[in-house]
Every structure is written in structure tokens, then in C-alpha cells.
N, C-alpha and C positions, 0 to 999 in steps of 0.2 A: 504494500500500500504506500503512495506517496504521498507526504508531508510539505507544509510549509517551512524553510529556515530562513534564517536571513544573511544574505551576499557578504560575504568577507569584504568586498571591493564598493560595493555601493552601500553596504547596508541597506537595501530595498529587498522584498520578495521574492524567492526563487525556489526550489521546490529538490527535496532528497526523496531517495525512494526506489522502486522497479521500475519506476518510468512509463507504466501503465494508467497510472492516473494524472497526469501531471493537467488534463485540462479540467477536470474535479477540485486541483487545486489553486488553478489559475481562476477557477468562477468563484471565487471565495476572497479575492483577492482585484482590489478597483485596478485599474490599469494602469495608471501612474505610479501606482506602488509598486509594478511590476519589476526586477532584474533585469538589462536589457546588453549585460555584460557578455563578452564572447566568453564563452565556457573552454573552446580550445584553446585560446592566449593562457588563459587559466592553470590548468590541467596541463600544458607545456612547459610552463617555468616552474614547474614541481616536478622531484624528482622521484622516478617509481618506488615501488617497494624495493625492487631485487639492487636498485642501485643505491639505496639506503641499506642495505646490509651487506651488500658486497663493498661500497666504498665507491665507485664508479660515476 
């Protein structure tokens, strides 16, 4: 089930979860409060798991 959290980067509205509900939780949520942040910029400048324990 997917959840509301709020954006490391905007602090606005953006959604964790399976990813199956995420327009359940976008109707729950006014539109300007929305997240509108790239998720891949994101998720790029952090580094995985395995290069977090490998050292990498």
C-alpha cells in the first residue's frame, strides 16, 4: 500500500510504497502540495547498497 511522506528536497508531498496506489494518494493531496522533484536526479546522487558496503 502506498503512503504519503514528505520530499527531502522540497519538503512538499510525494508518496512511498508499491507504487500501486500512488494516484489514491495523490487524490488526498491539493496539487500544489504536490512533489514535482525529479526522482532520478535523486536516486543518482545516492549511493546503492552494495557500494555502501563494498566501499565503491
Amino acid at each position: 500500500m502506498c503512503y504519503p511522506v514528505k520530499c527531502p528536497t522540497c519538503n512538499k508531498t510525494t508518496w512511498a510504497g508499491c507504487g500501486q496506489h500512488v494516484d489514491q494518494v495523490k487524490a488526498s493531496v491539493p496539487a500544489n502540495q504536490w512533489c514535482t522533484c525529479d526522482k532520478s536526479a535523486d536516486t543518482a546522487s545516492k549511493p546503492g547498497l552494495f557500494s555502501g558496503l563494498f566501499n565503491r
